[in-house]
N, C-alpha and C positions, 0 to 999 in steps of 0.2 A: 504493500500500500504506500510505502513511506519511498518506494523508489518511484512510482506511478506519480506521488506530487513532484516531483524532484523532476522527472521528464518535462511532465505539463510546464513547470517553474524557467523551466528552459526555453520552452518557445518550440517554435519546430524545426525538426533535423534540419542540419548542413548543406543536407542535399537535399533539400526541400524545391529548391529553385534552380539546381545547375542540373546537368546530363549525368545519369551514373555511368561512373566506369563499369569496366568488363569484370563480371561479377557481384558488382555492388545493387542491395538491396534498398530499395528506398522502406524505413518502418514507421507509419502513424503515429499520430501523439496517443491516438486509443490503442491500447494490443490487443491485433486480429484475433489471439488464442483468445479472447476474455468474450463476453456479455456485458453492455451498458446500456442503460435506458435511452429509449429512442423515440419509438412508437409507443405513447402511454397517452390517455386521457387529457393531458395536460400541453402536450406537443399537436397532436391534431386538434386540439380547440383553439391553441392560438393560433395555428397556423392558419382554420377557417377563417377566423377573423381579420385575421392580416391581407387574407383572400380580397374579403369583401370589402373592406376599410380600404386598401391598396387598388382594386378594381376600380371604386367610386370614383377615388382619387385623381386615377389615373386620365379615365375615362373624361371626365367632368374638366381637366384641366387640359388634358391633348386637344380638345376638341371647343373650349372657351376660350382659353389663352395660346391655343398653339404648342405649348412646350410638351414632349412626353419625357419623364423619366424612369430611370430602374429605380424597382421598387428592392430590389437585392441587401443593398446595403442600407437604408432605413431599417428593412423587414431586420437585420442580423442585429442593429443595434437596441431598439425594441425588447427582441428574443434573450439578448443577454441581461438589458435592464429590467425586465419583467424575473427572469430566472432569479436574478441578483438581488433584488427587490422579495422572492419568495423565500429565500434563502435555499435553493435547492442542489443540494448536491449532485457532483456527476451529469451537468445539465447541458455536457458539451452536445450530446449526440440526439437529445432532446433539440438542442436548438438550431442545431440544422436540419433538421424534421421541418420543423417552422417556419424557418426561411426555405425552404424549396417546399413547401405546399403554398405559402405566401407571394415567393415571384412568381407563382402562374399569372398573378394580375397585369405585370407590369408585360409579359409576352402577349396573352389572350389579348390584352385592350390592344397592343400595336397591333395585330394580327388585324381586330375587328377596325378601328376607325383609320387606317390607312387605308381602308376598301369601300366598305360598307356604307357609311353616311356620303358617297359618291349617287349613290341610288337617290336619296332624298335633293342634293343638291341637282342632279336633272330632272329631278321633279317637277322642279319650275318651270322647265322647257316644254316637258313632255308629262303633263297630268298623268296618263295613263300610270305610270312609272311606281311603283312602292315596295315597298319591305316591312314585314309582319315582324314580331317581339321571335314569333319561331324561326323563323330564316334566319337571324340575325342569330337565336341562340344557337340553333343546330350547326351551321355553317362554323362556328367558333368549338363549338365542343366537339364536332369532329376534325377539326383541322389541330386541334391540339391534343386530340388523341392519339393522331394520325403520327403526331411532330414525335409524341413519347416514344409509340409503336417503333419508329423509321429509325429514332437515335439510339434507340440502345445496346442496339448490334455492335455498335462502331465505340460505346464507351471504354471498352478494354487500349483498344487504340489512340484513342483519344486524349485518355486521363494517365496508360499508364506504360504502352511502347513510346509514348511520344514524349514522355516524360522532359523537365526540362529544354526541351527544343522549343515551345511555344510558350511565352510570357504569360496568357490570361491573367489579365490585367484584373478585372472586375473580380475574379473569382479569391486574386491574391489579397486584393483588400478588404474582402469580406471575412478572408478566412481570416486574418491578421485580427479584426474585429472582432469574431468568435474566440480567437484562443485568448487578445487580452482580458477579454468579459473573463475566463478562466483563468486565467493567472493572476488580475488584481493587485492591488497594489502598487510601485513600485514598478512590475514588469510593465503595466501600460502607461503609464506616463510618457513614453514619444509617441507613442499614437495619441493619446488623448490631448495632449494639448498641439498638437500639428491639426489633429482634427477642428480644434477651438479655432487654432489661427488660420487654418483652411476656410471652414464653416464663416467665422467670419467677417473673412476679407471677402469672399462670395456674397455671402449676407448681404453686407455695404452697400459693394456694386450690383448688386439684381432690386433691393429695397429701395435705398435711398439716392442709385446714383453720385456717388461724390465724386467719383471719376469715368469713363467711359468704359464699355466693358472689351473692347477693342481697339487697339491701336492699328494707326493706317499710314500711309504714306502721303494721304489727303492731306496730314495734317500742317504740312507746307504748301506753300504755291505751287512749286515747283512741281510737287505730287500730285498734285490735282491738275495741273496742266497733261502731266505724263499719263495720267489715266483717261482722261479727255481724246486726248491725240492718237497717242500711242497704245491704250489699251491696256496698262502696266501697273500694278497697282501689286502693293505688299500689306497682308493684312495676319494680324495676330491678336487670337483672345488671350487677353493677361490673367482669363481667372486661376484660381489655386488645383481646382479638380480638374482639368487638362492639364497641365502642367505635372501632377501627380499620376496621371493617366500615359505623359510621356515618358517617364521615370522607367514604372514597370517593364513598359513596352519595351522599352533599353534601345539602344545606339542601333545597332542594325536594320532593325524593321524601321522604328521611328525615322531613319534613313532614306528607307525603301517607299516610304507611304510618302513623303517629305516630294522627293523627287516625281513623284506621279501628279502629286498636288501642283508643284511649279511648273510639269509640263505642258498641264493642260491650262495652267492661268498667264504663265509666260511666253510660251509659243503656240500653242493651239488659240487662246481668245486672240492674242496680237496679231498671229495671221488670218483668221476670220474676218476680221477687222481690214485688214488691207486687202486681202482677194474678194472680197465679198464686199464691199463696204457699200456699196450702190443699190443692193439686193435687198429683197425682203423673201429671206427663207422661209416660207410658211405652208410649205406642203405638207405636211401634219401636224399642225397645228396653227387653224383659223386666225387663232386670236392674237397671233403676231403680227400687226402689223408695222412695224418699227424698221425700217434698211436696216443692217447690221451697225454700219457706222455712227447709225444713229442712237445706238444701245451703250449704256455702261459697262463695263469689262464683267460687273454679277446679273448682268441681265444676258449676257452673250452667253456666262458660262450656263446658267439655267437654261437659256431656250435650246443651246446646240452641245456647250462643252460637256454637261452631267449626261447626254446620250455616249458621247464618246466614253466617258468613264461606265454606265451600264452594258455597254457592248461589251469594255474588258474585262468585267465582272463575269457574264457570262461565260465568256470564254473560258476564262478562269478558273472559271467553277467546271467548265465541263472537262479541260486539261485536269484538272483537278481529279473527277470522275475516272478519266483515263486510265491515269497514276495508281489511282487506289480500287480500280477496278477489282486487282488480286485479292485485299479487303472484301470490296463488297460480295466479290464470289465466295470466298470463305464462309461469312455470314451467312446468306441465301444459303449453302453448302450445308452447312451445319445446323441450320432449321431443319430442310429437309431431311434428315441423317436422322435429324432426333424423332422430326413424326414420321419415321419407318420406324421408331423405336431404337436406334441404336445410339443414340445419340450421348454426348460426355456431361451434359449440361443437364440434366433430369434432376428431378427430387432428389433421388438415392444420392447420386453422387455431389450433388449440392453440398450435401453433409462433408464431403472428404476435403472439399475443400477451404481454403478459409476464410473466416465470415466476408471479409473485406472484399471478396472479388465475387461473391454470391449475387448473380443477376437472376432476373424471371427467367424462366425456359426458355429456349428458342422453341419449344412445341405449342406456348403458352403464347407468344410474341407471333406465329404462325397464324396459328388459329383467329388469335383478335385483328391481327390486322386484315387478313382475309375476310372476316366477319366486320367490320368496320369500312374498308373498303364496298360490301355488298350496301351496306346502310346507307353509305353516301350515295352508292348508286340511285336507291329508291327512293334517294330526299332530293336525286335530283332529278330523276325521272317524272314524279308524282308532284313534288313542292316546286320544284323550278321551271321544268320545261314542258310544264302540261303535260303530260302521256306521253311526247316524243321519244319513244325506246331508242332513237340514230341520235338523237341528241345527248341524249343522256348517257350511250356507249359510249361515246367521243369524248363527253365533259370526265367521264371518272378515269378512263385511260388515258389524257392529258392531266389528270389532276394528281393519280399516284404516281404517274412517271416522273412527271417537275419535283413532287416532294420527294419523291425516294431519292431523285440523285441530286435533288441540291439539300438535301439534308447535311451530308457533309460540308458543301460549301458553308452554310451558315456557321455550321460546329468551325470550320476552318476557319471563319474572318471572326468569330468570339475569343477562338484559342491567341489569334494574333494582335487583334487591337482592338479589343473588348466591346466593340461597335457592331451590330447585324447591317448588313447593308439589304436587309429584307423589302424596302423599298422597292431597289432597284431591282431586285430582283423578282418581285410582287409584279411590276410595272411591266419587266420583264415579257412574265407570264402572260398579263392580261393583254399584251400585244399579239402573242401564240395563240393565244385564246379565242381572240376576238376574230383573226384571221381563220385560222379553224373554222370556229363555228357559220363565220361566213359563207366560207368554202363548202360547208355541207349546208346552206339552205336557214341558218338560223341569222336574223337580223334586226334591226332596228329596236325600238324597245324592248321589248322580249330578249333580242341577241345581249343589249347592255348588263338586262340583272342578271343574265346568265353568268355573264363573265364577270362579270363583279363578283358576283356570289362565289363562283368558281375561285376566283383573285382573293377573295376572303377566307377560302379553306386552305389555300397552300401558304397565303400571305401567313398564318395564325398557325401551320404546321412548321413554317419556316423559322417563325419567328420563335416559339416554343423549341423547338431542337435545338437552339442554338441558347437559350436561355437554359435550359435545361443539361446543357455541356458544361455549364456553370457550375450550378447544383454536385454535378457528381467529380468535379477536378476539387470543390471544397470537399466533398464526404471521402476523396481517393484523399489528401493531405491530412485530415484529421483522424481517417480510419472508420466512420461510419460504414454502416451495410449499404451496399448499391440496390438490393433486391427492394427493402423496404422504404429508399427514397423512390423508386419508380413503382412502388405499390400505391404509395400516396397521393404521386403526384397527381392521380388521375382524379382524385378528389379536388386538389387545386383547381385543375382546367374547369371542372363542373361547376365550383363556385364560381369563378372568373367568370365563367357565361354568361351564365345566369345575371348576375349583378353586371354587366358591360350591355348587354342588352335593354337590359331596364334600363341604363345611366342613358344609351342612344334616346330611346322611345323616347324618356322624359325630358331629351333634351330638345329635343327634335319637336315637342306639344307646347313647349316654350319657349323656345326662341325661332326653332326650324333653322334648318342651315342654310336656305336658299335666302336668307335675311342678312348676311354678312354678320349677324353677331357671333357665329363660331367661327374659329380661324380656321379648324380645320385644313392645315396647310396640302399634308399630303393625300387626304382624299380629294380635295379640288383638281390636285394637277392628278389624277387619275381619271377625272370624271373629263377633265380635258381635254385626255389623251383618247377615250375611250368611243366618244361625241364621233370624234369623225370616221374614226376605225370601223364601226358600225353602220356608217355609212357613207361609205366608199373611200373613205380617203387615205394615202397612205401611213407608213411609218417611216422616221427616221432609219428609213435601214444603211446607209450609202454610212453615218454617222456612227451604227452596232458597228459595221464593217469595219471601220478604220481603229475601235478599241478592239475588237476582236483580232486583228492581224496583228496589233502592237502587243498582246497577249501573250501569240504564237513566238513571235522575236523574242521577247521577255524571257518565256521561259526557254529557249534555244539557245538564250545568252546566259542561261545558269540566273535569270533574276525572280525571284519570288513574285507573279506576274498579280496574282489577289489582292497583296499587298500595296504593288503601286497600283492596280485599278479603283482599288480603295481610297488612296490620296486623289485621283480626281474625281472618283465620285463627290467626297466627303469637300462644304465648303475650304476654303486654305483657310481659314483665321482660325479651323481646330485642324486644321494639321503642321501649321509650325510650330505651337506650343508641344507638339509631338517630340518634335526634335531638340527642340531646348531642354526637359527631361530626358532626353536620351544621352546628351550629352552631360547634362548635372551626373547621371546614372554611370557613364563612363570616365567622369574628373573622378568621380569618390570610389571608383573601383565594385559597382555595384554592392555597397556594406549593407549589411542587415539591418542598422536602424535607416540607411536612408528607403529600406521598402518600406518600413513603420510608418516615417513621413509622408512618403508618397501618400500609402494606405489611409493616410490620415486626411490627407488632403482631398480625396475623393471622397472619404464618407463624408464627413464635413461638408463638404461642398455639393454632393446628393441631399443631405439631409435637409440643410439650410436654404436649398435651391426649390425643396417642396414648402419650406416655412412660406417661401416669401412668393411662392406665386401664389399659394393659398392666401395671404392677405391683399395679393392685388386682385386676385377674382373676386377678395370681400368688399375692396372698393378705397382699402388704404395706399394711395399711390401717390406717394410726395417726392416723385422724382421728377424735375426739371430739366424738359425735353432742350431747352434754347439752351440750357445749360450743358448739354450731354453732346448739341449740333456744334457747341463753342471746340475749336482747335486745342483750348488751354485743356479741356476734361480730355483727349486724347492725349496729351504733355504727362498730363498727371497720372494718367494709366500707365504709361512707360515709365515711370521714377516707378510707381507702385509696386510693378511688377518688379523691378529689378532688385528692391528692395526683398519682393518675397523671393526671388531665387536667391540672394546672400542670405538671407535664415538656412532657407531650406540645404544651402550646400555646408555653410557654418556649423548646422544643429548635426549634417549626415557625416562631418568629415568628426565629431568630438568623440574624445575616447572614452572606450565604453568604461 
């Protein structure tokens, strides 16, 4: 017992974060041989709660204020404060029960209002158009069944051959939050007050504005001449949780993502801009009417360069497939094996091995998704496409191909830079989707909620798999059982539903989205894309092409090609703070209290980031806009920050 506090007191192994050598065993803070409390009464009722409370949340502010965030790292501080506050012993494996029945919320709602409240905004256009409390719920509860089903084949690879080779960012600061709630005292003090000065210095700038929460190059003449003309423009978020988010990520990737980001806003917008400058590119998409040259450097990137970045996403993902095809055959492989009954993974043998690497069956994993896959069939035979049997073959064999093989990709861009690019690849879809069902005969309104709906099951299976790779890299680090976090989690998804559907409905009977008071950002640009797709008009394909072929070279030339598709996806002002923690990460030699800080600066600045959009939805909002447009609050963001990188490198380089 007395050596068991003595480990915990420690923190977690050496090798917690580097690549083991040849033979080396990486060992949990919990030991695999033992039994600890997990699954008890106490673990699944917060965890429902955290569901609901996190779902609301989510749901209500993605879609009134535009922001969404993970609910991961609230949900793990909470779990520790409530344990800590009961006084409950041994509450490590309890409280990650919690937290991964609790971040269902924060996946299921991105799954749901990235797609779905698209339905209600062409509403407006086209009366006929709607979506019931049950489409909305089923469409989510199966696509996050779906996401559980597809990912857990691939957990063993994910959490524990790949071991050290990918940073998982979100999962490190969660875990780091779990074991100080366990250690106490003393051991968490660098996370807890990094967390404080994280928290906030975020706080500040999202509440009160006293400085800008992006520094630009606007903020000279000179840079605003050069953005005008030339299309050039340098933009960086100074908050504390990017900044700790680049840390983790460390030098190399933070690298890699860094340089996809400047090539699509340094050369790709600047030459759009000159070859194009007289044009008004608007063959898929109506509502541009602006020549190129007439657009700002983040209106170019939005209307053309973020296609260029979704093309090399896909690629990406599908080189990706490629690669790990051997995986997915194994898996498929080793279902089958089990339901002939031969299989290694059975009840029986469950036993012999040890608790830690104990998943559901593959004959168990067979069966539901086979029988999950039929139900979507029927929900979308019968609920979506009226009786269309050709509709409805096409919509589920499009819809468990996309998810089965970009399941991985999502687990692959959470493993790397803690961000789903579920979006784009949502959007993806609904591109495939919509061309598809054209091609067989399905169209205009009817064809839209088809593919929405469709766009809402993979979106929300997408989005869940890759959240849920989260989940099992904290329960591989701590030593929790894998079987019983994906026993649970299936109760998460069903709460999520349920509560994101009612949060739409009622949001939708009071303000309606086709009113401008929901921001709704990326279900608009879905409903945008979708408007003319369904009715004849094309897609950026000429735009997929050109990230897809720079994918192919990427990875040819040995470069992580995910990675840099993800810097152009993702805006630049979160992907240089990227690399400014990657390089803090590499001055200090990656130490172990600088992941504390890091850790601390992302929770913090998660936690603090949900305070304060919650009091601007209540209507407290004393930030001064003349003051934020002034050049001096961009001045004062750059001392701010520079000031938080000399703590954070000061506090990570001090001896322990």
């Amino acid at each position: 017992m007395m050596e068991e506090k003595e480990k915990l007191a420690a923190g977690l192994p050496e090798n917690a974060f580097r690549e083991l050598k040849e033979g080396e065993q990486y060992r949990p803070l919990m030991d695999p041989a033992r039994n600890y409390p997990e699954v008890t009464g106490w673990s699944v009722t917060w965890g429902v709660l955290m569901a609901m409370l996190f779902s609301a949340a989510a749901a209500y502010l993605g879609l009134k204020v535009g922001q969404v965030f993970e609910a991961a790292i609230p949900i793990a501080i909470i779990a520790v404060g409530v344990s800590t506050a009961a006084k409950r012993s041994k509450a490590l494996g309890e409280n990650v029960i919690i937290q991964s029945i609790g971040a269902c919320s924060g996946s299921v709602v991105a799954g749901a209002i990235f797609t779905l409240p698209a339905i209600y905004i062409l509403q407006a256009k086209y009366p006929e158009m709607s979506a019931s409390f049950i489409n909305i719920f089923i469409s989510s509860l199966l696509g996050g069944i779906i996401g559980i089903l597809f990912l857990i084949p691939f957990r063993k690879y994910f959490v524990q051959d790949m071991h050290g080779k990918y940073p998982f960012p979100e999962a490190t600061a969660t875990t780091q939050v779990l074991v100080s709630g366990e250690k106490g005292g003393d051991q968490a003090k660098p996370l807890l007050i990094a967390g404080l000065v994280g928290g906030l210095y975020d706080f500040i700038v999202a509440t009160f504005g006293w400085w800008n929460e992006n520094f630009t190059t606007r903020v000279v003449a000179w840079g605003e001449q050069l953005a005008d003309q030339a299309k050039l423009v340098f933009k960086v978020n100074t908050g504390a949780a990017v900044l700790g988010l680049g840390y983790i990520i460390g030098f190399r990737y933070a690298l890699i993502i860094c340089l996809g980001s400047l090539a699509v806003w340094w050369i790709i917008v600047p030459s759009m801009a000159l070859l194009f400058g007289d044009q008004v590119l608007n063959a898929w998409d109506p509502s541009i009417t602006q020549t190129v040259g007439e657009m700002s450097p983040e209106q170019i990137f939005r209307a053309y360069g973020k296609s260029i970045g979704i093309g090399g996403i896909a690629m990406a993902g599908i080189i990706g497939i490629i690669k790990s095809w051997g995986i997915i055959r194994s898996a498929v492989g080793l279902a089958a094996k089990e339901m002939k009954g031969g299989g290694e993974a059975g009840t029986s043998s469950q036993q012999l091995v040890p608790r830690t690497t104990r998943d559901l069956s593959f004959k168990f994993i067979a069966i539901a998704s086979i029988l999950t896959i039929l139900v979507t069939f029927l929900f979308f035979w019968f609920g979506v496409m009226d009786g269309n049997m050709l509709f409805a073959l096409v919509a589920i064999v499009l819809v468990a191909v996309i998810a089965f093989l970009f399941t991985t990709v999502a687990a692959n861009a959470i493993a790397i830079v803690g961000s789903n690019p579920v979006s784009g690849m949502t959007l993806m879809t609904l591109i495939l989707a919509s061309v598809v069902m054209v091609g067989v005969g399905l169209k205009g309104t009817s064809g839209m909620i088809a593919a929405l709906i469709m766009g809402g099951v993979v979106c929300t299976a997408l989005s869940v798999a890759g959240s849920f790779i989260t989940d099992l890299k904290i329960g591989y680090w701590l030593g929790t059982t894998p079987r019983k976090q994906e026993q649970w989690k299936f109760l998460g998804v069903l709460v999520s539903a349920a509560t994101v559907g009612g949060v739409m409905m009622l949001l939708n009977e009071t303000y309606g989205f086709a009113s401008g008071q929901l921001a709704a950002p990326q279900a608009n640009a879905m409903a945008a894309v979708i408007d003319p797709l369904m009715n004849g008009v094309g897609a950026p394909w000429l735009l997929y092409a050109i990230g897809a072929v720079l994918a192919i070279v990427l990875t040819w030339c040995k470069v992580p090609a995910l990675a840099f598709a993800l810097g152009m996806f993702i805006p630049m002002e979160l992907n240089i703070p990227l690399i400014v923690g990657g390089a803090i990460n590499w001055y200090v030699h990656n130490s172990e209290k600088g992941t504390l800080i890091a850790s601390g600066f992302i929770a913090g600045g998660a936690l603090m980031g949900v305070v304060s959009a919650l009091l601007r939805f209540a209507g407290y909002n004393p930030i001064d806009e003349n003051w934020l447009a002034n050049s001096w609050s961009e001045a004062l963001s750059l001392v701010a920050y520079l000031c938080l990188i000399v703590y954070f490198i000061r506090a990570a380089k001090e001896s322990k």
